[in-house]
TORFIGU-257671 format. One line per 10 residues: for each residue x, y, z of C-alpha. Coordinates in nm, 2 decimals, padded with zeros to 4 digits, always signed. Layout:
BEGIN
X/Y/Z  ...
% end
This chain:
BEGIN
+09.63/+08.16/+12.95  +09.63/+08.52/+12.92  +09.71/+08.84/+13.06  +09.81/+09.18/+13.09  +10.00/+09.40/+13.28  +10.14/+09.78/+13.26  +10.51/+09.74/+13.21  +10.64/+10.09/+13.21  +10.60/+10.48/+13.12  +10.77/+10.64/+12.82
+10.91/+10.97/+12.90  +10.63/+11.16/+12.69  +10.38/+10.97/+12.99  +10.21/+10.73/+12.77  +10.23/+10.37/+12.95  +10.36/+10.07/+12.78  +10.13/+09.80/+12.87  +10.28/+09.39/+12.85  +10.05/+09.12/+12.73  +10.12/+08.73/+12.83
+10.01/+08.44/+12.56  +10.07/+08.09/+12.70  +10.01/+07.78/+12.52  +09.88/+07.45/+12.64  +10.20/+07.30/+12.54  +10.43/+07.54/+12.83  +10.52/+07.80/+12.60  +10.53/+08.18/+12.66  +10.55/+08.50/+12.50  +10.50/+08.85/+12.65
+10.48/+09.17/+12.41  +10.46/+09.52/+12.44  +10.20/+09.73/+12.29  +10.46/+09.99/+12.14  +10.58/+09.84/+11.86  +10.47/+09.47/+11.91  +10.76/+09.42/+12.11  +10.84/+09.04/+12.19  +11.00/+09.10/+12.53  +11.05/+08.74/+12.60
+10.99/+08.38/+12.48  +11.01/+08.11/+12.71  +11.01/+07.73/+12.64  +10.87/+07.49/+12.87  +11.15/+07.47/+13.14  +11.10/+07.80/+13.17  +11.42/+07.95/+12.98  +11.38/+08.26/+12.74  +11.52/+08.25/+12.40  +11.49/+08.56/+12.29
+11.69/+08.92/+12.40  +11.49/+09.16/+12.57  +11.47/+09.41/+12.85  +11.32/+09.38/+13.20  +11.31/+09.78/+13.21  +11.14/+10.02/+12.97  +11.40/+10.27/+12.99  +11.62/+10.05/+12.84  +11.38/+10.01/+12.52  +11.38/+10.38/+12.50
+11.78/+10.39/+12.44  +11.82/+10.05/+12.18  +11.94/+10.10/+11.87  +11.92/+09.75/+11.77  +11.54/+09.70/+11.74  +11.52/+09.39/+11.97  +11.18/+09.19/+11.91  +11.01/+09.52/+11.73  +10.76/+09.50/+11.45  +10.97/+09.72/+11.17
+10.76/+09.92/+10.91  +10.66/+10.10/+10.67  +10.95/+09.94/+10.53  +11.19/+09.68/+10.68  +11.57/+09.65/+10.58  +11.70/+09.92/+10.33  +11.61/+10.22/+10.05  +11.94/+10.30/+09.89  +12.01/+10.69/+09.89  +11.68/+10.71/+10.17
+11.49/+10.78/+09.81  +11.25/+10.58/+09.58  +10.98/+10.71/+09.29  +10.64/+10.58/+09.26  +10.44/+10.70/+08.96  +10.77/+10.94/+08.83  +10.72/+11.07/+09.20  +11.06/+11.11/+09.44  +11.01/+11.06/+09.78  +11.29/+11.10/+10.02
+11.34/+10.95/+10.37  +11.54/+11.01/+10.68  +11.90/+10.85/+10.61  +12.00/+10.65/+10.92  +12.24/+10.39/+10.78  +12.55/+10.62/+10.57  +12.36/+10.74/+10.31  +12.07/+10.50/+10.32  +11.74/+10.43/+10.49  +11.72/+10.14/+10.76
+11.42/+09.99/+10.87  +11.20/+10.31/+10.78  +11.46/+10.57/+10.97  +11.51/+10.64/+11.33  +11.12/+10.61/+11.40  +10.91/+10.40/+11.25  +10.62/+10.12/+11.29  +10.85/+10.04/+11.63  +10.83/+10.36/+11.78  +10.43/+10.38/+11.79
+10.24/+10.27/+12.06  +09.94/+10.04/+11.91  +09.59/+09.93/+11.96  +09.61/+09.60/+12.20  +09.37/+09.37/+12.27  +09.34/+08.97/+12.38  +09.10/+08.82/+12.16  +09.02/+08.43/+12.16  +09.24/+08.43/+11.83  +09.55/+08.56/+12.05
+09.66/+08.94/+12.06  +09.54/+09.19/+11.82  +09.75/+09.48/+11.74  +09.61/+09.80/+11.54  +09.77/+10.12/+11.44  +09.66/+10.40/+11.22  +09.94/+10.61/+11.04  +09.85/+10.96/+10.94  +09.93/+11.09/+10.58  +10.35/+11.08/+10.47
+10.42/+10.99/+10.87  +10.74/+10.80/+10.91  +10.78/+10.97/+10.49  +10.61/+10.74/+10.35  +10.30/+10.84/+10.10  +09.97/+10.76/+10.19  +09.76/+10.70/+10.55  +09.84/+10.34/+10.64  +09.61/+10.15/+10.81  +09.77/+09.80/+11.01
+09.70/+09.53/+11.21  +09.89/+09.24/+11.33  +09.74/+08.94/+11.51  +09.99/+08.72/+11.76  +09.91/+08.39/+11.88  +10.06/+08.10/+12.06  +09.95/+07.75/+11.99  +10.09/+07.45/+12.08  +10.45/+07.52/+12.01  +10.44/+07.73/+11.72
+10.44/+08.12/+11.76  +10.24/+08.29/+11.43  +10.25/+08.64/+11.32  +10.04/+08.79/+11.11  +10.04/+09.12/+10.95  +09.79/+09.30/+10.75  +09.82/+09.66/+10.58  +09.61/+09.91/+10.37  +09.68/+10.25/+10.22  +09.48/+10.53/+10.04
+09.80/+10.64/+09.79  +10.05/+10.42/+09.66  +10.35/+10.33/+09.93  +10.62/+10.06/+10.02  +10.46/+09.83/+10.28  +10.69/+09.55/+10.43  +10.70/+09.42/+10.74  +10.89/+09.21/+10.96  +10.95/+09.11/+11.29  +11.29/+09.14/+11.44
+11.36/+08.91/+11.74  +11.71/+08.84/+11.86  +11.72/+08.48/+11.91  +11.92/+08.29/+12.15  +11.84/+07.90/+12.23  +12.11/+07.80/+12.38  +12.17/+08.09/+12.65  +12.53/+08.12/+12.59  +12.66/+08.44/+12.55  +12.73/+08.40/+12.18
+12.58/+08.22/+11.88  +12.89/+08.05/+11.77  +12.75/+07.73/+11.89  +12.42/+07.70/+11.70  +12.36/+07.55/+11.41  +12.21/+07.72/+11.04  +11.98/+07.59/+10.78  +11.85/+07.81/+10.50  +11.65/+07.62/+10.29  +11.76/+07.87/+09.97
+11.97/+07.88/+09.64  +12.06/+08.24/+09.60  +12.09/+08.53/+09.86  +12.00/+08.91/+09.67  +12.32/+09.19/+09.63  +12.07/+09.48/+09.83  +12.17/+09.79/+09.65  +12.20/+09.65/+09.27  +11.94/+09.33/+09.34  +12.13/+09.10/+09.18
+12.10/+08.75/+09.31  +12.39/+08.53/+09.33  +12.44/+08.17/+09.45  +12.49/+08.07/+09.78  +12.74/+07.73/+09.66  +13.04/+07.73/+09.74  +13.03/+08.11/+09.96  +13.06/+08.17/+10.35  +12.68/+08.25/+10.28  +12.57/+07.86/+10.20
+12.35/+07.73/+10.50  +12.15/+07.46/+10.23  +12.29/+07.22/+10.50  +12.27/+07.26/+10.88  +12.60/+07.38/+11.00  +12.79/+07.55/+11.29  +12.72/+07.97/+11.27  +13.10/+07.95/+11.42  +13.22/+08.34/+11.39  +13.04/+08.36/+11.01
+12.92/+08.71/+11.00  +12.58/+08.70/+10.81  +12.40/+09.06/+10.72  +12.24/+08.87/+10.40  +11.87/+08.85/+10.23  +11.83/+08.49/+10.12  +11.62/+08.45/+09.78  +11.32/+08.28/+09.72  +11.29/+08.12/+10.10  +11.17/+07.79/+10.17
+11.26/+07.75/+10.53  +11.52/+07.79/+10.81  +11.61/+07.64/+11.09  +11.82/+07.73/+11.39  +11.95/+07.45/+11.66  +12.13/+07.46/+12.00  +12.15/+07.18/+12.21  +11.83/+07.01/+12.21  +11.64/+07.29/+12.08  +11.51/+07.36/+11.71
+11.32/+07.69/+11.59  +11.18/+07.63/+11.23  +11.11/+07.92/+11.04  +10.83/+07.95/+10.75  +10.65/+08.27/+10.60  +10.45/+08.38/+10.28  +10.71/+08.65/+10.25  +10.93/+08.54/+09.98  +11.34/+08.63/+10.10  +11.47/+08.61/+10.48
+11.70/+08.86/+10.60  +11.97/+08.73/+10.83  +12.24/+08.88/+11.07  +12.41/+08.75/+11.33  +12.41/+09.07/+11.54  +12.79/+09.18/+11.57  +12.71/+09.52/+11.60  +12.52/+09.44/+11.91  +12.65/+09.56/+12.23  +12.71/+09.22/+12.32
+12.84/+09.14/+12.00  +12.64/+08.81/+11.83  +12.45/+08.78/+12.15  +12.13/+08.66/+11.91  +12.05/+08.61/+11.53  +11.75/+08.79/+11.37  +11.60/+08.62/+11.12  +11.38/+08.87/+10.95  +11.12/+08.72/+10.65  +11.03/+08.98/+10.40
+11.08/+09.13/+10.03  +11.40/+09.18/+09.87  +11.57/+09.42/+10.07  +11.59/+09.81/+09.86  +11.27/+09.63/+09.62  +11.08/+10.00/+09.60  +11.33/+10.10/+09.37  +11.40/+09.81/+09.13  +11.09/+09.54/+09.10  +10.81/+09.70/+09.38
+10.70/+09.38/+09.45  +10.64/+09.59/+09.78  +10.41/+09.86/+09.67  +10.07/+09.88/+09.81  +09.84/+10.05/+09.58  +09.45/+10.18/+09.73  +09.24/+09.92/+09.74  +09.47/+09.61/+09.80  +09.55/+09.45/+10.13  +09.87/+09.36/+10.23
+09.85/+08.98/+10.39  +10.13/+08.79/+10.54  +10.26/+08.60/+10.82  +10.56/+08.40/+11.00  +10.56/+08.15/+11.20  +10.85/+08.02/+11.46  +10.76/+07.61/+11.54  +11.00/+07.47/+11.83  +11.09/+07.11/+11.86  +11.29/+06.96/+12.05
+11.56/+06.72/+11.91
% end
Protein backbone atom coordinates (compact mmCIF):
# COMPACT_ATOMS: atom_id res chain seq x y z
CA UNK A 1 0.00 0.00 0.00
CA UNK A 2 0.84 3.44 -0.91
CA UNK A 3 0.20 6.98 -0.51
CA UNK A 4 0.85 10.47 -0.18
CA UNK A 5 -0.05 13.26 1.59
CA UNK A 6 1.20 17.11 1.99
CA UNK A 7 2.76 17.19 5.36
CA UNK A 8 3.70 20.84 5.81
CA UNK A 9 5.02 24.36 4.30
CA UNK A 10 8.65 25.54 4.69
CA UNK A 11 8.86 29.15 5.49
CA UNK A 12 10.11 29.98 1.85
CA UNK A 13 6.29 28.43 0.74
CA UNK A 14 7.41 25.31 -0.91
CA UNK A 15 5.26 22.30 0.58
CA UNK A 16 6.83 19.22 2.07
CA UNK A 17 4.84 16.42 0.77
CA UNK A 18 4.85 12.74 2.98
CA UNK A 19 4.84 9.54 1.19
CA UNK A 20 3.57 6.08 2.97
CA UNK A 21 5.32 2.50 1.84
CA UNK A 22 3.62 -0.49 3.53
CA UNK A 23 4.66 -3.88 3.13
CA UNK A 24 2.64 -7.10 3.06
CA UNK A 25 4.40 -8.17 6.09
CA UNK A 26 2.72 -4.87 8.49
CA UNK A 27 5.54 -2.74 8.10
CA UNK A 28 5.65 1.05 7.55
CA UNK A 29 7.69 3.85 6.49
CA UNK A 30 6.60 7.51 5.68
CA UNK A 31 9.27 10.04 4.10
CA UNK A 32 9.45 13.46 3.26
CA UNK A 33 10.34 14.62 -0.11
CA UNK A 34 12.95 17.34 1.30
CA UNK A 35 15.75 15.49 1.95
CA UNK A 36 14.35 11.83 1.90
CA UNK A 37 13.35 12.24 5.37
CA UNK A 38 12.32 8.94 7.17
CA UNK A 39 9.72 10.51 9.47
CA UNK A 40 8.71 7.28 10.98
CA UNK A 41 9.13 3.43 10.88
CA UNK A 42 6.64 1.34 12.29
CA UNK A 43 6.68 -2.48 12.91
CA UNK A 44 3.67 -4.51 12.83
CA UNK A 45 2.08 -3.73 16.24
CA UNK A 46 2.06 -0.47 15.11
CA UNK A 47 5.10 1.07 17.29
CA UNK A 48 7.75 3.47 15.50
CA UNK A 49 11.34 2.84 15.88
CA UNK A 50 12.78 5.59 14.53
CA UNK A 51 12.91 9.57 15.92
CA UNK A 52 11.02 11.91 13.98
CA UNK A 53 8.74 14.88 14.11
CA UNK A 54 4.89 15.16 13.73
CA UNK A 55 5.35 18.94 12.79
CA UNK A 56 7.51 20.49 9.94
CA UNK A 57 8.50 23.35 11.90
CA UNK A 58 10.23 21.29 14.00
CA UNK A 59 12.42 19.79 10.92
CA UNK A 60 13.17 23.38 10.02
CA UNK A 61 15.07 24.02 13.54
CA UNK A 62 17.09 20.28 14.00
CA UNK A 63 20.46 20.26 14.13
CA UNK A 64 20.81 16.62 14.40
CA UNK A 65 19.77 15.42 10.87
CA UNK A 66 17.08 12.93 12.05
CA UNK A 67 16.26 10.26 9.15
CA UNK A 68 17.92 12.87 6.37
CA UNK A 69 19.66 11.63 3.26
CA UNK A 70 23.28 13.45 3.92
CA UNK A 71 25.34 14.46 0.78
CA UNK A 72 27.57 15.52 -1.25
CA UNK A 73 29.51 14.24 1.46
CA UNK A 74 28.56 12.38 4.70
CA UNK A 75 30.60 12.57 8.01
CA UNK A 76 33.83 14.81 7.94
CA UNK A 77 36.57 16.93 5.58
CA UNK A 78 39.27 17.95 8.00
CA UNK A 79 40.07 21.86 7.83
CA UNK A 80 36.38 22.03 5.44
CA UNK A 81 39.27 21.66 2.56
CA UNK A 82 40.37 18.78 0.07
CA UNK A 83 42.34 19.00 -3.54
CA UNK A 84 41.36 17.11 -6.51
CA UNK A 85 43.78 17.34 -9.49
CA UNK A 86 46.36 19.91 -7.31
CA UNK A 87 42.97 21.87 -7.08
CA UNK A 88 41.83 23.30 -3.27
CA UNK A 89 38.48 23.49 -2.65
CA UNK A 90 37.16 24.83 0.53
CA UNK A 91 33.85 24.26 2.31
CA UNK A 92 31.66 25.82 4.95
CA UNK A 93 33.23 24.70 8.48
CA UNK A 94 30.28 23.60 10.71
CA UNK A 95 32.01 21.19 13.17
CA UNK A 96 35.36 23.53 14.93
CA UNK A 97 37.30 23.81 12.14
CA UNK A 98 35.98 21.00 9.95
CA UNK A 99 33.20 20.17 7.60
CA UNK A 100 30.21 17.90 8.83
CA UNK A 101 27.92 16.23 6.63
CA UNK A 102 28.58 18.72 3.67
CA UNK A 103 28.05 22.09 6.01
CA UNK A 104 24.90 23.56 7.31
CA UNK A 105 22.92 22.77 3.98
CA UNK A 106 23.41 20.09 2.08
CA UNK A 107 21.60 16.99 0.09
CA UNK A 108 19.11 17.29 3.40
CA UNK A 109 18.12 20.71 2.91
CA UNK A 110 16.77 20.22 -0.86
CA UNK A 111 13.46 19.46 -1.62
CA UNK A 112 13.54 16.39 -4.24
CA UNK A 113 11.76 14.89 -7.11
CA UNK A 114 9.15 12.22 -5.56
CA UNK A 115 7.38 9.80 -7.05
CA UNK A 116 5.60 6.12 -6.14
CA UNK A 117 6.62 3.78 -8.68
CA UNK A 118 5.84 -0.13 -8.57
CA UNK A 119 9.62 -0.40 -7.41
CA UNK A 120 8.77 1.79 -4.24
CA UNK A 121 9.54 5.70 -3.96
CA UNK A 122 11.81 7.34 -6.36
CA UNK A 123 13.71 10.32 -5.27
CA UNK A 124 15.59 12.72 -7.87
CA UNK A 125 17.53 15.90 -7.35
CA UNK A 126 19.64 17.93 -9.72
CA UNK A 127 22.57 20.00 -8.04
CA UNK A 128 23.73 23.06 -10.00
CA UNK A 129 27.57 23.63 -10.53
CA UNK A 130 29.91 24.01 -6.91
CA UNK A 131 26.28 24.14 -4.92
CA UNK A 132 26.62 22.91 -1.40
CA UNK A 133 30.87 23.73 -2.59
CA UNK A 134 31.39 20.98 -4.05
CA UNK A 135 32.81 20.88 -7.84
CA UNK A 136 30.76 19.77 -10.54
CA UNK A 137 26.63 19.59 -11.35
CA UNK A 138 25.51 16.47 -9.49
CA UNK A 139 22.94 14.57 -10.77
CA UNK A 140 21.02 11.93 -7.92
CA UNK A 141 18.57 9.63 -7.36
CA UNK A 142 17.58 7.35 -4.61
CA UNK A 143 14.97 4.65 -4.86
CA UNK A 144 13.10 3.44 -1.25
CA UNK A 145 11.25 0.42 -0.99
CA UNK A 146 9.53 -1.75 1.60
CA UNK A 147 9.35 -5.49 1.20
CA UNK A 148 8.56 -7.93 3.44
CA UNK A 149 10.45 -6.79 6.40
CA UNK A 150 13.46 -5.35 4.98
CA UNK A 151 13.64 -1.54 4.32
CA UNK A 152 16.38 -0.99 1.08
CA UNK A 153 17.89 2.16 0.07
CA UNK A 154 19.46 2.82 -2.79
CA UNK A 155 21.47 5.62 -4.04
CA UNK A 156 22.78 6.61 -7.29
CA UNK A 157 25.02 9.74 -8.31
CA UNK A 158 26.70 11.29 -11.46
CA UNK A 159 28.78 14.39 -11.97
CA UNK A 160 30.27 16.40 -15.01
CA UNK A 161 33.79 17.44 -12.94
CA UNK A 162 35.54 15.43 -10.51
CA UNK A 163 33.80 15.66 -6.76
CA UNK A 164 33.41 13.72 -3.37
CA UNK A 165 30.11 11.77 -3.60
CA UNK A 166 29.09 9.83 -0.42
CA UNK A 167 25.99 9.22 0.87
CA UNK A 168 24.23 8.04 3.76
CA UNK A 169 21.22 7.85 5.41
CA UNK A 170 20.90 8.98 8.95
CA UNK A 171 17.95 7.55 11.03
CA UNK A 172 17.94 7.75 14.78
CA UNK A 173 16.93 4.35 15.78
CA UNK A 174 15.04 3.38 18.77
CA UNK A 175 13.43 -0.34 19.19
CA UNK A 176 12.71 -0.55 22.35
CA UNK A 177 10.82 2.98 22.99
CA UNK A 178 12.64 3.73 26.09
CA UNK A 179 13.92 6.97 26.45
CA UNK A 180 17.53 5.88 26.15
CA UNK A 181 19.54 3.30 24.31
CA UNK A 182 21.38 1.87 27.29
CA UNK A 183 19.25 -1.20 27.04
CA UNK A 184 19.99 -2.42 23.51
CA UNK A 185 22.22 -4.53 22.42
CA UNK A 186 25.45 -3.99 19.63
CA UNK A 187 26.97 -6.20 17.01
CA UNK A 188 29.47 -4.89 14.58
CA UNK A 189 30.52 -7.44 12.50
CA UNK A 190 34.21 -5.58 12.02
CA UNK A 191 37.99 -5.85 13.11
CA UNK A 192 39.21 -2.30 12.91
CA UNK A 193 37.34 1.06 13.33
CA UNK A 194 39.46 4.21 11.11
CA UNK A 195 41.19 7.40 13.35
CA UNK A 196 38.99 10.18 10.95
CA UNK A 197 41.51 12.89 10.67
CA UNK A 198 44.86 10.84 10.11
CA UNK A 199 42.89 7.43 8.69
CA UNK A 200 44.68 5.18 10.43
CA UNK A 201 42.86 2.06 11.40
CA UNK A 202 43.29 0.49 14.65
CA UNK A 203 41.80 -2.66 16.24
CA UNK A 204 38.70 -2.87 17.82
CA UNK A 205 40.11 -5.91 20.56
CA UNK A 206 40.28 -5.27 23.65
CA UNK A 207 38.82 -1.18 23.33
CA UNK A 208 35.36 0.32 24.56
CA UNK A 209 34.89 0.25 20.62
CA UNK A 210 34.64 -3.77 20.24
CA UNK A 211 31.00 -4.77 19.35
CA UNK A 212 32.49 -8.35 17.35
CA UNK A 213 30.02 -9.84 19.99
CA UNK A 214 26.49 -8.65 20.79
CA UNK A 215 26.53 -6.67 23.87
CA UNK A 216 24.74 -4.10 26.10
CA UNK A 217 25.36 -0.21 24.43
CA UNK A 218 25.14 0.56 28.49
CA UNK A 219 26.40 4.39 28.66
CA UNK A 220 29.40 3.51 25.84
CA UNK A 221 29.59 6.71 23.88
CA UNK A 222 30.26 5.59 20.20
CA UNK A 223 31.14 8.58 17.41
CA UNK A 224 33.34 5.76 15.51
CA UNK A 225 33.62 4.61 11.66
CA UNK A 226 34.04 0.81 11.76
CA UNK A 227 36.40 -0.59 8.87
CA UNK A 228 35.79 -2.84 6.32
CA UNK A 229 31.90 -3.69 7.51
CA UNK A 230 30.37 -6.89 7.32
CA UNK A 231 27.21 -6.34 9.26
CA UNK A 232 25.47 -4.99 12.35
CA UNK A 233 22.92 -5.64 14.33
CA UNK A 234 20.94 -3.81 17.00
CA UNK A 235 18.43 -5.69 19.51
CA UNK A 236 15.83 -4.58 22.15
CA UNK A 237 13.52 -6.83 23.60
CA UNK A 238 12.25 -8.94 21.04
CA UNK A 239 13.23 -6.86 18.21
CA UNK A 240 16.40 -7.21 15.84
CA UNK A 241 17.43 -4.62 12.98
CA UNK A 242 20.26 -6.18 10.76
CA UNK A 243 22.25 -3.89 8.86
CA UNK A 244 24.02 -4.72 5.39
CA UNK A 245 25.39 -2.19 2.61
CA UNK A 246 27.92 -2.19 -0.40
CA UNK A 247 29.48 0.76 1.29
CA UNK A 248 32.53 -0.52 2.83
CA UNK A 249 32.80 1.30 6.82
CA UNK A 250 29.67 2.19 9.12
CA UNK A 251 29.65 5.24 11.05
CA UNK A 252 28.15 4.90 14.54
CA UNK A 253 26.99 7.35 17.36
CA UNK A 254 24.98 6.88 20.02
CA UNK A 255 23.47 10.37 19.85
CA UNK A 256 24.62 12.13 23.27
CA UNK A 257 24.52 15.35 21.82
CA UNK A 258 20.92 14.97 21.10
CA UNK A 259 18.53 17.00 22.95
CA UNK A 260 17.43 14.04 24.57
CA UNK A 261 20.66 12.82 25.04
CA UNK A 262 21.09 8.91 23.47
CA UNK A 263 17.48 9.01 22.61
CA UNK A 264 18.48 6.75 19.23
CA UNK A 265 21.76 5.38 17.52
CA UNK A 266 22.47 6.30 13.83
CA UNK A 267 24.18 3.88 12.15
CA UNK A 268 25.38 5.47 9.00
CA UNK A 269 27.14 2.97 6.14
CA UNK A 270 29.52 4.85 3.95
CA UNK A 271 33.38 5.50 3.03
CA UNK A 272 35.95 6.19 5.47
CA UNK A 273 35.02 9.28 7.10
CA UNK A 274 37.67 12.64 5.77
CA UNK A 275 38.64 9.79 2.55
CA UNK A 276 38.70 13.04 -0.15
CA UNK A 277 41.81 13.92 1.30
CA UNK A 278 43.82 10.70 1.91
CA UNK A 279 42.73 7.51 -0.40
CA UNK A 280 39.46 9.21 -2.56
CA UNK A 281 37.98 6.09 -2.70
CA UNK A 282 35.05 8.70 -2.77
CA UNK A 283 35.73 10.70 -5.90
CA UNK A 284 33.36 10.61 -8.73
CA UNK A 285 35.05 11.35 -11.89
CA UNK A 286 32.58 12.32 -15.35
CA UNK A 287 31.40 9.46 -16.69
CA UNK A 288 31.14 7.03 -13.67
CA UNK A 289 28.04 6.26 -11.62
CA UNK A 290 27.95 6.18 -8.19
CA UNK A 291 25.84 2.85 -7.09
CA UNK A 292 25.04 1.74 -3.58
CA UNK A 293 22.57 0.72 -1.14
CA UNK A 294 21.57 -0.27 2.61
CA UNK A 295 19.31 -2.25 3.71
CA UNK A 296 17.66 -2.47 7.44
CA UNK A 297 15.97 -6.37 7.73
CA UNK A 298 13.76 -6.75 11.14
CA UNK A 299 13.25 -9.97 12.93
CA UNK A 300 11.91 -10.65 15.63
CA UNK A 301 13.77 -12.84 18.28
Amino acid sequence: MTQHWQFGTRSDGRLIHAYRLRSDAGYEAVILNQGAILQSFSLPNGRNVTLGFDEWNRYESDTNYKGRIIGPNANRIANARFEIDDREHRLTANDGLHNLHSGPTGFDGEIWDAALTDRGLGLKLECPQARHGFPGKIRAALNISLIGNTLRFEMEATSNRPTPINLTWHPYWNLSGETRIDGHNLKVDAEMHTMWVTQKALPVRDTFRDFRSSRPLGSVRLDCSYDQIKSAQLTAGQCAMTITSSLPCLQVYTGDALPRSRAGIALEPQFRPNDINFAQDSLLQPGEIYRHWIEYRFDDI
